[in-house]
C-alpha positions in Angstrom: -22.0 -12.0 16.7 -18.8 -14.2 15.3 -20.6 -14.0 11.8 -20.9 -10.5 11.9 -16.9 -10.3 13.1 -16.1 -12.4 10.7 -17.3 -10.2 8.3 -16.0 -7.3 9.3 -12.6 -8.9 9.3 -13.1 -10.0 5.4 -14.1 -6.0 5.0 -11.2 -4.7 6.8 -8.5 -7.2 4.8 -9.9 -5.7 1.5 -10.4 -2.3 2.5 -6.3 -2.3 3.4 -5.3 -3.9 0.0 -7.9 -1.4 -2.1 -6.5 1.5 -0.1 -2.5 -0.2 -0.3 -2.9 -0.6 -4.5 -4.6 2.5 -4.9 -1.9 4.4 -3.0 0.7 2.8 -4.9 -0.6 4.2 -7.9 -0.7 7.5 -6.5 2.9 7.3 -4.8 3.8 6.5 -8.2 1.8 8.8 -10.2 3.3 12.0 -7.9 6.4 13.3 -10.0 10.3 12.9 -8.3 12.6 10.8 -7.8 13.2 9.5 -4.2 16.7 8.7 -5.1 17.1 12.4 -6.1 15.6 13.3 -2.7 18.1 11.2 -0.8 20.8 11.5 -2.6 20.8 15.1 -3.9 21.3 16.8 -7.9 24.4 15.4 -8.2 24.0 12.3 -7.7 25.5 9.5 -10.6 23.4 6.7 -12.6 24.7 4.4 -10.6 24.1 5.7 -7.5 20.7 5.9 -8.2 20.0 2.5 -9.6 21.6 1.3 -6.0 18.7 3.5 -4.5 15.7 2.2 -6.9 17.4 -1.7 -6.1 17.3 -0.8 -2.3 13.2 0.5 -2.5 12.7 -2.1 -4.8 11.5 0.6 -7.6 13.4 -1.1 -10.4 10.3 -3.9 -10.7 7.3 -3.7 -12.2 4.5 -2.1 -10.2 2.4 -5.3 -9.8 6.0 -7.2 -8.5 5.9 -4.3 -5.9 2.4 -4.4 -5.3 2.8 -8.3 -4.4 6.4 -8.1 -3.1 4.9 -5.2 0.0 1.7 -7.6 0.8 4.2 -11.0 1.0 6.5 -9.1 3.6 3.1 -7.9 4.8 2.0 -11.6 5.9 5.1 -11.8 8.0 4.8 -8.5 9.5 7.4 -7.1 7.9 6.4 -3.4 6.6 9.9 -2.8 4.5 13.0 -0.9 5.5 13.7 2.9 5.6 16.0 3.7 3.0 17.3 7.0 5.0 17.7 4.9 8.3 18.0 1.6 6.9 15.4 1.1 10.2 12.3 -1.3 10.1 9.5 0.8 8.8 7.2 -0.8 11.8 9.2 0.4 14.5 9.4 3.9 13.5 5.5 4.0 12.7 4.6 2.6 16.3 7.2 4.6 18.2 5.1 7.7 16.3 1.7 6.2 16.6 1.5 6.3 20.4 1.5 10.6 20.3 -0.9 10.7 17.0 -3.6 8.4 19.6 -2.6 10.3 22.9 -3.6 13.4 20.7 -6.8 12.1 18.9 -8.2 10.3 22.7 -7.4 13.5 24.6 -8.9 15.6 22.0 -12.5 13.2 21.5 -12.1 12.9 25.3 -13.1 16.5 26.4 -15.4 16.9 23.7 -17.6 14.4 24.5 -17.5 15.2 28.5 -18.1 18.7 27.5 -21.2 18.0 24.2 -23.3 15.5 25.8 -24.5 17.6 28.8 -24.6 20.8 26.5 -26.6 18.2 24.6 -28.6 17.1 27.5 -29.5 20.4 28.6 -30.3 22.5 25.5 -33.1 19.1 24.7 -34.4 19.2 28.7 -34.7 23.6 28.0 -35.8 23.3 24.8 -35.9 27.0 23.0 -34.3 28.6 25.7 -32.2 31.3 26.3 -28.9 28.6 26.5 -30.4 26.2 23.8 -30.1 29.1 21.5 -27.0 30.6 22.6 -25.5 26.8 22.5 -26.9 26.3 18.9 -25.3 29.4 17.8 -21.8 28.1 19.5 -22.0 24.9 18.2 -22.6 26.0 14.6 -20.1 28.5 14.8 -17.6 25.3 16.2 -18.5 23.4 13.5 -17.7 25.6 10.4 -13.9 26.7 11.8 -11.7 24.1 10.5 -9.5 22.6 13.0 -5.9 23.9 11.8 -7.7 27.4 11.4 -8.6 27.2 15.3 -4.8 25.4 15.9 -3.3 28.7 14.6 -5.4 31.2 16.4 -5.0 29.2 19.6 -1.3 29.0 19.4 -1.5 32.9 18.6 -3.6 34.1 21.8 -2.8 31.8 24.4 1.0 30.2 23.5 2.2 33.9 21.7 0.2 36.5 23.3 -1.0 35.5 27.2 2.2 32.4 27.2 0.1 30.4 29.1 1.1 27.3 27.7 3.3 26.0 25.3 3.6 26.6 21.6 5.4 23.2 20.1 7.1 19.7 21.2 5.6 17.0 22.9 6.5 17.5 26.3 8.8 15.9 28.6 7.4 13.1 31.4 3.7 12.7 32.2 1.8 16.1 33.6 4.5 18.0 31.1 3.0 16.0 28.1 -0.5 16.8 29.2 0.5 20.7 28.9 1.4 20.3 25.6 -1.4 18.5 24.8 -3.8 21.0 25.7 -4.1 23.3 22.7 -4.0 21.1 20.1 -6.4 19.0 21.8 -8.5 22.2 21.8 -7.9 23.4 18.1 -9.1 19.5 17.4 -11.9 19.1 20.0 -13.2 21.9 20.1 -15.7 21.3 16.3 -16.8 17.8 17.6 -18.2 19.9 21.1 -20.5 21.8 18.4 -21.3 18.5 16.6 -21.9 16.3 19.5 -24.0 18.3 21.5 -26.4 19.2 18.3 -26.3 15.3 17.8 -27.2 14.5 20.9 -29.8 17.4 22.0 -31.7 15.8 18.3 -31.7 12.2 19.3 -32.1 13.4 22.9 -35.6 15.3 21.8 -36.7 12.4 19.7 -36.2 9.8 22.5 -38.1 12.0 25.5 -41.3 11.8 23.4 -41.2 8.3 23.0 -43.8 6.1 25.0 -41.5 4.4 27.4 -40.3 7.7 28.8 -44.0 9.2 29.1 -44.5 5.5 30.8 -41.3 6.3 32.9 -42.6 9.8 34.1 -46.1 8.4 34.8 -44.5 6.8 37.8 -43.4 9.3 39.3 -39.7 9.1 38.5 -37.4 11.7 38.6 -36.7 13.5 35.6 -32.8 13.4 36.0 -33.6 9.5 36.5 -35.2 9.5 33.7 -33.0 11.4 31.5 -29.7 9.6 32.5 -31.0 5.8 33.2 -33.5 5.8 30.3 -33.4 8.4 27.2 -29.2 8.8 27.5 -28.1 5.1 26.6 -30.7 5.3 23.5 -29.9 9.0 22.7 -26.0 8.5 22.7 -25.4 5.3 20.2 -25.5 8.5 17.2 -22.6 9.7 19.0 -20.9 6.2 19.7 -21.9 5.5 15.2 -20.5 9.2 14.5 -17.0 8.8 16.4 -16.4 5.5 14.7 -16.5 6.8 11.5 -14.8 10.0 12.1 -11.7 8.4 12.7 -10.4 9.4 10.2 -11.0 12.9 10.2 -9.7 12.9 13.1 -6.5 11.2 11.8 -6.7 13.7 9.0 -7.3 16.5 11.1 -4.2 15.3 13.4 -1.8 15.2 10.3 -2.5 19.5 10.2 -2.1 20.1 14.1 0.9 17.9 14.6 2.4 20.1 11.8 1.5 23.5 13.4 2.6 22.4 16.4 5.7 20.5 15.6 4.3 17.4 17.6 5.7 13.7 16.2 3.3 11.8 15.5 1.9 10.2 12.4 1.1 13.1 11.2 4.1 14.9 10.9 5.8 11.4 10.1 3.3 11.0 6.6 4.6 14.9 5.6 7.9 14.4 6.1 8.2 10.7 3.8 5.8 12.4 1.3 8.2 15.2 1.2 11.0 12.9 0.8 9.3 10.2 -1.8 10.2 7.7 1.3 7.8 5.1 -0.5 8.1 2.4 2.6 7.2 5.1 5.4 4.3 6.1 3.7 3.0 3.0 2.8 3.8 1.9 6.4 2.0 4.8 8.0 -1.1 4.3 5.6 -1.5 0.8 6.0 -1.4 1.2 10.2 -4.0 4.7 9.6 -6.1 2.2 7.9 -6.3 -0.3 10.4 -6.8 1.9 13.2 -10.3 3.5 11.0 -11.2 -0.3 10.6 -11.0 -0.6 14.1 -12.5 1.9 15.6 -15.9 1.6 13.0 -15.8 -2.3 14.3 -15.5 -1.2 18.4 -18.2 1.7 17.6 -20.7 -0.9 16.5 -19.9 -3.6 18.8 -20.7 -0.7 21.7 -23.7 0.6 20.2 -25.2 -3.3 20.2 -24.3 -3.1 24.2 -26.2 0.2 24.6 -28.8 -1.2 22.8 -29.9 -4.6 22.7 -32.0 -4.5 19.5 -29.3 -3.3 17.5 -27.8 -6.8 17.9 -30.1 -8.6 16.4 -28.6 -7.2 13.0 -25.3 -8.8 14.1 
C-alpha cells in the first residue's frame, strides 16, 4: 500500500509539471497582449514593459517555466497583476463553490442511478428496465450546458420556481441555487451510472457465490445489497475518479450560464484577460484535485474489494 502511494505521488508530481509546461506553451502560443488587456489601446511602450516586468513575460520561456515551479516549492502561485492579490487566495476562495457544485451534483446522481441500476438488473427486460434504458441513453447524449440552458428556461424563466443565477446567500439559500445546475450536471451521470451498474449488477448475480448465497435461503434484498452491491459498485467508484475532470470541465460551462463563481467562471474570465498567473494558478489546483480524486477512487475500490489490493 505505501509503495503503491508512493507511486502515485511520483505520477501526480509529473502529471502537474507536463500539464504546467504544456500550458505555458499554449498561454503563450494564444495571440494578445495581457498588457493591452489591462492597460487598454492606448497604452505607451513603457507602460507595457512595466506590465511584461511585473508577469515576468520579458524572460525567456524556460526562465518562466523554472521561475513558476521555484515559487511553486514555497507555495507561492504568483501575484495577480489586476489585484496585485496572491494568486492562491483568490483560487481557494473560488474553489470551495466549483466542489460544493461538482459533490452536490455527483451526489444525487449516484443516490438516484444505483437503485435505477439495482432494479432494472433484479427486473431484467421489464417494462421499467426498458423505459430506464431509454432514459438513461437519452441522459447521456444531452450535453450538460445544453440541459443548464433548458433548465434555466422552464423552471427559473417560465414556472420561477427557483432561481436563475448567483450563488445564494447563507446555507439553505445556497442549496436553492444549487439545485439546477446541479441538475443540468447530474442529471447525464444518472443515465451512466445506472447502465453501469445494472451491467456489473447482472454479471455479479450469476456468479457462484450469489447462487451459493440464495441456496441458503437468504433473502434476495440480503443478497443484493450485502453481497452483489459492494462488488457491482467499484465500476462506479473507478468511473467517478476519473471523471473528475469532466466534471470540472463540465462545471467551467454551468458556472458560466449561471453566473455562479467558481473556478469555472474564474479560468474564463483570466483567459479572457491573458491573466497568465490566474490561469496557471487555477490549472495547477484543477490538476491536483483530478490527481486526487483518481488516487481516493482506487484506494476505495481496494476497501470494497479486498482482491483488488493485492495489486497495491
Amino acid at each position: 500500500m505505501w509503495l503503491y502511494l508512493f507511486k502515485r505521488i511520483v505520477l501526480a508530481v509529473a502529471i502537474i509539471v507536463t500539464a504546467v509546461a504544456v500550458l505555458f506553451l499554449m498561454i503563450h502560443a494564444v495571440p494578445g497582449d495581457p498588457a493591452v488587456a489591462l492597460l487598454g489601446p492606448r497604452a505607451t511602450p513603457e507602460m507595457k514593459a512595466e506590465i511584461h516586468q511585473q508577469m515576468g513575460l520579458d524572460k525567456p520561456l524556460v526562465m518562466q517555466i523554472v521561475t513558476f515551479f521555484g515559487g511553486l516549492l514555497h507555495g507561492n502561485l504568483g501575484f495577480d497583476v489586476f489585484s496585485q492579490r496572491p494568486v492562491a487566495n483568490i483560487v481557494f476562495e473560488q474553489l470551495p463553490y466549483t466542489i460544493e457544485l461538482i459533490l452536490v451534483s455527483i451526489l444525487w446522481a449516484v443516490a438516484v442511478a444505483v437503485p435505477l441500476g439495482c432494479y432494472s438488473a433484479m427486473r431484467r427486460n421489464s417494462l421499467i428496465d426498458q423505459v430506464v434504458g431509454v432514459v438513461a441513453v437519452a441522459t447521456i447524449a444531452i450535453p450538460s450546458f445544453v440541459m443548464a440552458v433548458y433548465a434555466l428556461l422552464i423552471f427559473a424563466v417560465t414556472l420561477r420556481w427557483l432561481p436563475a443565477i448567483g450563488a445564494g446567500n447563507g446555507f439553505w439559500d445556497g442549496l436553492i441555487h444549487l439545485i439546477l445546475p446541479g441538475f443540468a450536471i447530474g442529471i447525464g451521470w444518472v443515465g451512466y451510472i445506472s447502465r453501469l451498474v445494472r451491467a456489473s449488477m447482472l454479471e455479479i448475480l450469476g456468479d457462484n457465490h450469489i447462487r451459493m448465497a440464495r441456496s441458503f435461503g437468504i433473502p434476495e434484498w440480503r443478497i443484493v445489497t450485502r453481497y452483489a452491491l459492494p462488488l457491482a459498485i467499484l465500476p462506479t467508484v473507478t468511473i467517478l475518479g476519473v471523471g473528475i475532470a469532466w466534471l470540472l470541465s463540465s462545471a467551467v460551462f454551468i458556472e458560466v450560464v449561471f453566473a455562479r463563481p467558481g473556478i469555472g467562471a474564474l479560468i474564463k474570465n483570466a483567459v479572457e484577460a491573458r491573466n497568465y498567473p490566474i490561469v496557471l494558478g487555477t490549472v495547477l489546483v484543477t490538476t491536483l484535485l483530478v490527481v486526487v480524486a483518481t488516487t481516493l477512487s482506487d484506494l476505495i475500490a481496494a476497501a470494497l474489494d479486498p482482491r483488488t489490493r493485492e495489486s497495491l
